[in-house]
LOFILO-497690 format. One line per 8 residues: their letters; for each residue x, y, z of N, C-alpha, C. Coordinates in steps of 0.2 Angstrom, whole numbers. Atoms other than C-alpha are relative to their C-alpha. Layout:
N
A = X Y Z X Y Z X Y Z  ... $
//
This chain:
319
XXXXXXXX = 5 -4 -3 149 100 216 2 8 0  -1 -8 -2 148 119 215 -1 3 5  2 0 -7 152 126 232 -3 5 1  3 -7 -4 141 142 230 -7 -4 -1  7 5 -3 124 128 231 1 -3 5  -1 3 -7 132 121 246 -1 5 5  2 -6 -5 130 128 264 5 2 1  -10 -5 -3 149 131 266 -1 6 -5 $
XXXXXXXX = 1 -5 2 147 139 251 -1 8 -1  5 -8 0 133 151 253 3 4 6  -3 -2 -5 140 155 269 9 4 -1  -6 -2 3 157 159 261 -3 6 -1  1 -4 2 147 169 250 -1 8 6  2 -5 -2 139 179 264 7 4 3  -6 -5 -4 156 184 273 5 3 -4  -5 -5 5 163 190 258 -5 6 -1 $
XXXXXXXX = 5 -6 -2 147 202 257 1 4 4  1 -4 -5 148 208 273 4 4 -2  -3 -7 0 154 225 277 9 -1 2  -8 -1 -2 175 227 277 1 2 8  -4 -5 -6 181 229 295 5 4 0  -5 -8 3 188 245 299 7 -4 0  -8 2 -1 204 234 305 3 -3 -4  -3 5 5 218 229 296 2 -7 -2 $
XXXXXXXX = 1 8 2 219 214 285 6 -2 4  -5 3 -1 230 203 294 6 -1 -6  -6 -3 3 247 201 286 -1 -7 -7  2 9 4 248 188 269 4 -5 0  -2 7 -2 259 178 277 -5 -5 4  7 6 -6 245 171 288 -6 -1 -4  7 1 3 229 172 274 0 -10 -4  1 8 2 235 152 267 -3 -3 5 $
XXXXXXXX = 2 4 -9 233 147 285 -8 0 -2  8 -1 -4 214 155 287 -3 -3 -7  6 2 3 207 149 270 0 -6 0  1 7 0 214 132 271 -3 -2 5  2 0 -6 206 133 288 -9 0 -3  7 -3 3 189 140 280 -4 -7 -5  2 7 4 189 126 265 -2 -5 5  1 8 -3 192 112 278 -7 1 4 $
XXXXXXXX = 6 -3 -5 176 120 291 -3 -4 -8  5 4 3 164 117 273 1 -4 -2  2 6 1 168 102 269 -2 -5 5  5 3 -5 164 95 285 -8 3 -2  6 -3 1 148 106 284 -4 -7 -6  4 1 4 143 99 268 0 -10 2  1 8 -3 147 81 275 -5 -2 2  5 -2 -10 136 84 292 -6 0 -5 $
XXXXXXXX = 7 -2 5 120 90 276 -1 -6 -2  1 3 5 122 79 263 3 -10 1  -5 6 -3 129 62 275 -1 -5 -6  -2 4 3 133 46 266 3 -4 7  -6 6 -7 144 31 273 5 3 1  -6 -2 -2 160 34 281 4 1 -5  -5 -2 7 169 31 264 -2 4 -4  1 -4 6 160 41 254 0 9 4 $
XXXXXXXX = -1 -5 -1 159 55 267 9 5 1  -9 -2 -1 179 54 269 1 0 -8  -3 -3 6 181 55 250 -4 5 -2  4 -7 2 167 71 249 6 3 3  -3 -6 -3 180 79 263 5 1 -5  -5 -1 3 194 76 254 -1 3 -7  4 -1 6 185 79 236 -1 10 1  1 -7 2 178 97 242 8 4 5 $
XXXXXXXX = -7 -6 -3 195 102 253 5 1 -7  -7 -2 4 206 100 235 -5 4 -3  4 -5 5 191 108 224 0 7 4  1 -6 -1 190 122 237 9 4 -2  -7 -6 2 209 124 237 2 2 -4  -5 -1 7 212 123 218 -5 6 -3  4 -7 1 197 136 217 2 7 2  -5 -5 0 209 147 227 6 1 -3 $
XXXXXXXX = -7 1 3 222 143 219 7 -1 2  -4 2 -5 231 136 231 3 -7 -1  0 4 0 242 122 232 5 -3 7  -3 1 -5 253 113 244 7 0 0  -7 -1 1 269 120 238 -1 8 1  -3 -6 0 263 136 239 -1 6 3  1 -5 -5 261 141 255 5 3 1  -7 -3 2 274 154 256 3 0 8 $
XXXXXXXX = -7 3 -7 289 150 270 4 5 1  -8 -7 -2 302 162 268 -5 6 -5  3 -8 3 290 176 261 1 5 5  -1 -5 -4 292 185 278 8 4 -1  -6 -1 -1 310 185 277 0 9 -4  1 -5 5 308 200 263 -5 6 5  2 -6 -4 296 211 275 4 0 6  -3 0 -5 308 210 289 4 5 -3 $
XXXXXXXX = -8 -6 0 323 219 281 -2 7 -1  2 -6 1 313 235 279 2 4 9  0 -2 -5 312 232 297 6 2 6  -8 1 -2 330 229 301 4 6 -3  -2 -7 1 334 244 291 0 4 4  3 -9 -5 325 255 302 4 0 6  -4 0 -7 331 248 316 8 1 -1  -7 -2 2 349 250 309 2 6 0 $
XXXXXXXX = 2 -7 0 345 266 304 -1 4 6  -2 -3 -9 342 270 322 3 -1 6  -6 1 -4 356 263 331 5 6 -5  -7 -5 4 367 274 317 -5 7 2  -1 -6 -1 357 289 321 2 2 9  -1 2 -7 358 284 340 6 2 0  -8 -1 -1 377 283 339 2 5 0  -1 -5 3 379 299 329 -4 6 5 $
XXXXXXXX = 4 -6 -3 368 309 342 5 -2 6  -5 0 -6 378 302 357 8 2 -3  -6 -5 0 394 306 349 -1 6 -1  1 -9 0 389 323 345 -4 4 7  1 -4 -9 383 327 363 6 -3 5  -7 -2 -4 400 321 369 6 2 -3  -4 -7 4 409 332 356 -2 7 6  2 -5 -2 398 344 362 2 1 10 $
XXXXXXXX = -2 1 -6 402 341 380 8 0 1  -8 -2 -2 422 341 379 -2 5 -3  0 -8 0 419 359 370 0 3 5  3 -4 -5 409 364 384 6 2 4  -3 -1 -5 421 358 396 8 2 -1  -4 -3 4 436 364 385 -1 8 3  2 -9 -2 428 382 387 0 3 8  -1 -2 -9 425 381 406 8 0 2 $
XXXXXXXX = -6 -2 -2 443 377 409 6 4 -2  -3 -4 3 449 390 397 -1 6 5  4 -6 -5 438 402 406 3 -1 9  -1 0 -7 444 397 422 7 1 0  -5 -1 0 463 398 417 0 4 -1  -4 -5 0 461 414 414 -3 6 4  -1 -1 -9 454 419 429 4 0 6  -5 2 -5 465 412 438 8 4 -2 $
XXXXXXXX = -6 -7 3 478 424 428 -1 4 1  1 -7 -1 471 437 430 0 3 7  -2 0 -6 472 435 450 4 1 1  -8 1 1 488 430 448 3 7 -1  -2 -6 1 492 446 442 -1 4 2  3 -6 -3 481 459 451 5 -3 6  -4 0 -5 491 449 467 8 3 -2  -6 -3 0 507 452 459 0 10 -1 $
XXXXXXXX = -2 -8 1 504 471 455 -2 2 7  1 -3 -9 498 474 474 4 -2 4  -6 1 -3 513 466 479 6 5 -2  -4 -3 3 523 475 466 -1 7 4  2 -5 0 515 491 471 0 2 10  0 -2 -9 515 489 491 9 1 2  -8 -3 1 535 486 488 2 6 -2  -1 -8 1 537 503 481 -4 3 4 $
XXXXXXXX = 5 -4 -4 527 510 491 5 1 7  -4 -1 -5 539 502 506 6 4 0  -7 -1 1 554 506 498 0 11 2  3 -7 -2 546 525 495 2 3 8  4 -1 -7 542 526 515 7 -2 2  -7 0 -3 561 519 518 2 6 0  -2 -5 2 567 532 508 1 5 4  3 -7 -4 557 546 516 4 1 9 $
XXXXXXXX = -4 -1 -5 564 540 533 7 1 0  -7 -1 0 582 540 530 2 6 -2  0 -7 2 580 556 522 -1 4 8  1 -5 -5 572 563 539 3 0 5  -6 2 -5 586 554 550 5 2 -3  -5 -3 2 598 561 540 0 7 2  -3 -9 0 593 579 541 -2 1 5  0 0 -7 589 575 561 7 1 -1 $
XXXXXXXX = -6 1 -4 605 572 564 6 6 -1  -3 -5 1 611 585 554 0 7 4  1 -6 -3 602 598 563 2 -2 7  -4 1 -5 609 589 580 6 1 1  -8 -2 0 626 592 575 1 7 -1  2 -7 -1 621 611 569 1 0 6  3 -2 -7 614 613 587 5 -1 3  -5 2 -4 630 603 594 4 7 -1 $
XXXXXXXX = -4 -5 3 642 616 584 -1 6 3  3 -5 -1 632 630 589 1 0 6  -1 -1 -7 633 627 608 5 0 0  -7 4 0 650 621 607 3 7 1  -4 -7 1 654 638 600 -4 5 3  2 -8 -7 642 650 613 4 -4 5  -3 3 -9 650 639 628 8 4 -1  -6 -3 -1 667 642 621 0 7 -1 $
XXXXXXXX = 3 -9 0 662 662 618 -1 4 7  -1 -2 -7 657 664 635 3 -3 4  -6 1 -4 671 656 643 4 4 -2  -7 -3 1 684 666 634 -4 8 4  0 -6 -2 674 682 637 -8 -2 5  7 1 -4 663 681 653 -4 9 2  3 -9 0 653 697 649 -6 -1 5  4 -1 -4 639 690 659 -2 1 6 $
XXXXXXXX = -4 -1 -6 647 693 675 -1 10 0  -1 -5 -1 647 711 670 -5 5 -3  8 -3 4 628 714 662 -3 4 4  5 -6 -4 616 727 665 -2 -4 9  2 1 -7 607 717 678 7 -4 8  -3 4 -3 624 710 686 1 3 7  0 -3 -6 624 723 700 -4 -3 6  3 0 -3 610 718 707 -1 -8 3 $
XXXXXXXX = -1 5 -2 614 701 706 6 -3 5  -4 0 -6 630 703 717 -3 3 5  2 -4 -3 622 713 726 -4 -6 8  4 6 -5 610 696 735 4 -6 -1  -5 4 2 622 684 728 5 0 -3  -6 0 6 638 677 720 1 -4 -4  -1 4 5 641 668 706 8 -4 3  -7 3 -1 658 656 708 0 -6 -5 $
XXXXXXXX = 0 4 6 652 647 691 -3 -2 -3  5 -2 7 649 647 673 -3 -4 -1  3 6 1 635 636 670 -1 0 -8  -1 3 7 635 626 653 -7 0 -1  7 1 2 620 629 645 -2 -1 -9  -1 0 8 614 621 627 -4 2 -2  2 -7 3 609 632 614 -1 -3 -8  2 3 5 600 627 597 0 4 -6 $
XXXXXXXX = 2 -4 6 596 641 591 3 11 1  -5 -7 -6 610 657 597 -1 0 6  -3 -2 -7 617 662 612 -8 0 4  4 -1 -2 607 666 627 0 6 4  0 -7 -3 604 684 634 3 1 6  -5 1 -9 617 689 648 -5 -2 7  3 0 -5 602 692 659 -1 -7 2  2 5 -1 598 674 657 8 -5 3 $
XXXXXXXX = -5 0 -2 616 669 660 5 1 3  -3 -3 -4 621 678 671 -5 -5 6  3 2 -5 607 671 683 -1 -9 1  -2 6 1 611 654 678 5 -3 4  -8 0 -4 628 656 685 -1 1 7  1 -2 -6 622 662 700 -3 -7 4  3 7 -4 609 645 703 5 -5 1  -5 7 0 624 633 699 3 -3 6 $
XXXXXXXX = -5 -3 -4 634 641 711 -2 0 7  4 0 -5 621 641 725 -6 -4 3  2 4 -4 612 628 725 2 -7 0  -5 7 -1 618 611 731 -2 -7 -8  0 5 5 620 598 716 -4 2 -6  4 -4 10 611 611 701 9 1 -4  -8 1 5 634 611 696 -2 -3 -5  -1 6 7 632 596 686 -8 0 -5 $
XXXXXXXX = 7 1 4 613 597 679 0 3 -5  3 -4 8 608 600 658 -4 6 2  3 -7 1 602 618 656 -2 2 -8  1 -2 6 592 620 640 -1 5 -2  0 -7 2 592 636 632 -3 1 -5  4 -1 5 588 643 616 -2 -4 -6  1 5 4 579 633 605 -8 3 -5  4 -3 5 567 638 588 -5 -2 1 $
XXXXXXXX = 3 4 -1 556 626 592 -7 3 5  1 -2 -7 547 633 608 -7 4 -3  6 -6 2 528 641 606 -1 8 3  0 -8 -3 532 655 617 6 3 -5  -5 -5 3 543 669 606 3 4 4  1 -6 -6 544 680 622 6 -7 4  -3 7 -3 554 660 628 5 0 -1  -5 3 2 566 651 624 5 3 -10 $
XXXXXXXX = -4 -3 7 567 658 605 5 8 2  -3 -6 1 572 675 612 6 0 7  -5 1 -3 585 668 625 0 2 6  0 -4 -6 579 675 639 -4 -8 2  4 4 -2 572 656 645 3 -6 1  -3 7 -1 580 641 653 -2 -3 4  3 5 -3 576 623 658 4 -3 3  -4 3 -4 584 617 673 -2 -7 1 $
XXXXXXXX = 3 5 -2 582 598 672 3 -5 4  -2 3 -7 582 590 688 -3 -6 4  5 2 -3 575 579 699 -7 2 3  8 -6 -6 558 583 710 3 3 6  -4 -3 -6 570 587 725 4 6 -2  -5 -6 3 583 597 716 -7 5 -2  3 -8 4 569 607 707 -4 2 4  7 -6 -7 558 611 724 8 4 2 $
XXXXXXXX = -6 -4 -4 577 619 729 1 3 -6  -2 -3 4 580 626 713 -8 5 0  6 -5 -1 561 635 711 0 5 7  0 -4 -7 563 640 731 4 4 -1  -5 -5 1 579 649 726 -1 4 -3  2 -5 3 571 659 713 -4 5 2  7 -5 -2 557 664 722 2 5 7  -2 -3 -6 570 669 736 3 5 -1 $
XXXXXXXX = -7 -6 4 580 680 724 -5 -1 -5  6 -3 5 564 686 712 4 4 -1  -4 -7 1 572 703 711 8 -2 -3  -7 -1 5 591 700 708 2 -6 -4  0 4 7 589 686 697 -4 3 -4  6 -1 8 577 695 686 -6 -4 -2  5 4 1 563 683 688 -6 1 -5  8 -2 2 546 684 676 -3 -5 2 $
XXXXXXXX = 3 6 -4 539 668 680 2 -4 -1  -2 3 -2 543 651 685 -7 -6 1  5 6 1 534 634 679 3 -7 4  -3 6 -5 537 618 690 -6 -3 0  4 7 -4 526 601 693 -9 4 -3  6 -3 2 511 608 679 -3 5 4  4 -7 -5 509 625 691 5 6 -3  -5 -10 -1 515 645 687 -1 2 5 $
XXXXXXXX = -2 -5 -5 520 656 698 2 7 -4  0 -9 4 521 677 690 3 1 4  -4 -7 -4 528 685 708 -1 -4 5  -4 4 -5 537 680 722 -6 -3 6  6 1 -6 520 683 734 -6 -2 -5  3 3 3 510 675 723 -2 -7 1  0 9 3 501 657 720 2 -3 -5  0 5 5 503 643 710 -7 0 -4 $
XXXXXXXX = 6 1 3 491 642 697 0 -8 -5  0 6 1 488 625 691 -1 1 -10  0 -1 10 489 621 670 -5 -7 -2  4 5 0 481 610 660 7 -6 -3  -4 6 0 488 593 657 1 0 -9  -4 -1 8 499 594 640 1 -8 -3  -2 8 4 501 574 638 6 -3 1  -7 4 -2 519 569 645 3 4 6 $
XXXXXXXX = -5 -4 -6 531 572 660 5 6 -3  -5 -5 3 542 584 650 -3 7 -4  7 -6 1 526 595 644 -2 3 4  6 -1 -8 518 595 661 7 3 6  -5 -1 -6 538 600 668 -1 -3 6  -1 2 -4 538 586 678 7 -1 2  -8 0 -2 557 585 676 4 6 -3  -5 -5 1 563 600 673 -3 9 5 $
XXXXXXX = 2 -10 -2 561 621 682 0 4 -6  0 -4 5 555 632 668 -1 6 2  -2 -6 -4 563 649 671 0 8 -5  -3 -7 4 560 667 661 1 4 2  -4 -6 -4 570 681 665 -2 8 -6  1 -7 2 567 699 661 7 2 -4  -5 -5 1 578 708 651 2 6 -1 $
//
């Protein structure tokens, strides 16, 4: 039977007609499946049309499924079994091919990554050197610095001490000058000084920078001598230091330092003996005194008890 006059046939024919769908053909390993699928469908058809007995309709079915299959050319060996296997390995490739590229990107981002961290701890080591260093030059540089500052001190203790043994020398040698010759005793103003008083002893007076003017040693002699416990007290004298010129530099200026008792008996003696001591004024307890009838005029605060003649009588005499 020719199956383009059957209804499976015709029906065949028309689905080969139709219009291609856009999707794609399913794969060839699955197209045996669908036509031996297709052949069995008409020959039942052609059965159901053209009925007969049961034998003859079971040997039509079998009759048009071989005529349909040998028309596609199909057999029962050869439906294809391992034909997949062949479009698989394309697959397997690939995917091969992307665990190897896979691998090769993750090693190369952890190359990439020790470099990194390569450079960071490059870069941090030598920071941390470079600290290192800047601390040691600032250490380096603070020790010189000490050493410097030592220096400069032992230098300026050195040429104190020098200049104290000077000064020592120097008094050493007016003390012993006025003991051997006591010309102060026999000074312009000495008359006038026996005259209200008498001396009966030469006061030690130290001296830094020359002698001291007879008039001032002369009148010296005479406080020691007169008032009760001024024998044993330091009498500073000449000294370069002093901002009065008219002071102690020109020796006409001595510091009786005493206590606050001694020195209200010591100031009260001068102002009792203004005249034959040769008085010009007279500093005691931050006050002047210029003349015997005069007041106290207060000063301004210098910043210590040794400035403010808290502990000493500051006394200038005329020459």
């Amino acid at each position: 039977m020719d199956p383009r006059t059957t209804t499976s046939g015709r029906a065949a024919d028309r689905r080969a007609q139709a219009p291609r769908s856009r999707r794609r053909p399913p794969s060839a390993v699955r197209r045996p499946g669908l036509y031996l699928g297709v052949a069995t469908a008409g020959a039942l058809m052609v059965n159901v049309v053209f009925g007969s007995d049961p034998g003859a309709q079971a040997e039509a079915g079998v009759s048009e499924s071989v005529s349909v299959a040998q028309e596609l050319g199909l057999t029962a060996g050869s439906v294809p079994t391992a034909a997949a296997t062949p479009d698989l390995q394309p697959l397997e490739q690939l995917t091969a091919s992307r665990s190897t590229r896979e691998a090769e990107q993750t090693a190369a981002q952890q190359a990439q990554a020790a470099a990194d961290q390569a450079e960071i701890d490059r870069q941090r080591a030598e920071a941390e050197a470079a600290v290192r260093a800047a601390e040691e030059a600032a250490k380096a540089a603070e020790a010189a610095k000490a050493a410097e500052a030592a220096k400069a001190a032992e230098a300026a203790k050195a040429a104190e001490v020098a200049r104290a043994a000077d000064a020592a020398k120097a008094a050493e040698a007016a003390a012993a000058e006025q003991s051997e010759q006591p010309a102060p005793a026999a000074a312009p103003r000495s008359a006038a000084v026996a005259a209200g008083v008498a001396a009966s002893t030469v006061a030690r007076i130290s001296n830094s920078a020359g002698p001291t003017k007879p008039a001032a040693q002369a009148a010296a002699n005479v406080v020691v001598s007169n008032v009760p416990g001024a024998a044993g007290i330091t009498i500073g004298g000449t000294r370069a230091s002093a901002a009065d010129p008219h002071g102690h530099p020109s020796g006409l200026a001595l510091d009786y330092m005493c206590s606050s008792s001694l020195g209200d008996a010591i100031a009260a003696y001068h102002i009792a003996h203004w005249d034959e001591l040769g008085v010009e004024y007279v500093i005691w307890k931050q006050r002047m005194l210029s003349s015997p009838n005069g007041s106290w005029k207060p000063m301004a605060n210098r910043g210590s008890p040794t400035a403010n003649h808290m502990d000493h009588v500051h006394v200038n005499y005329r020459g």
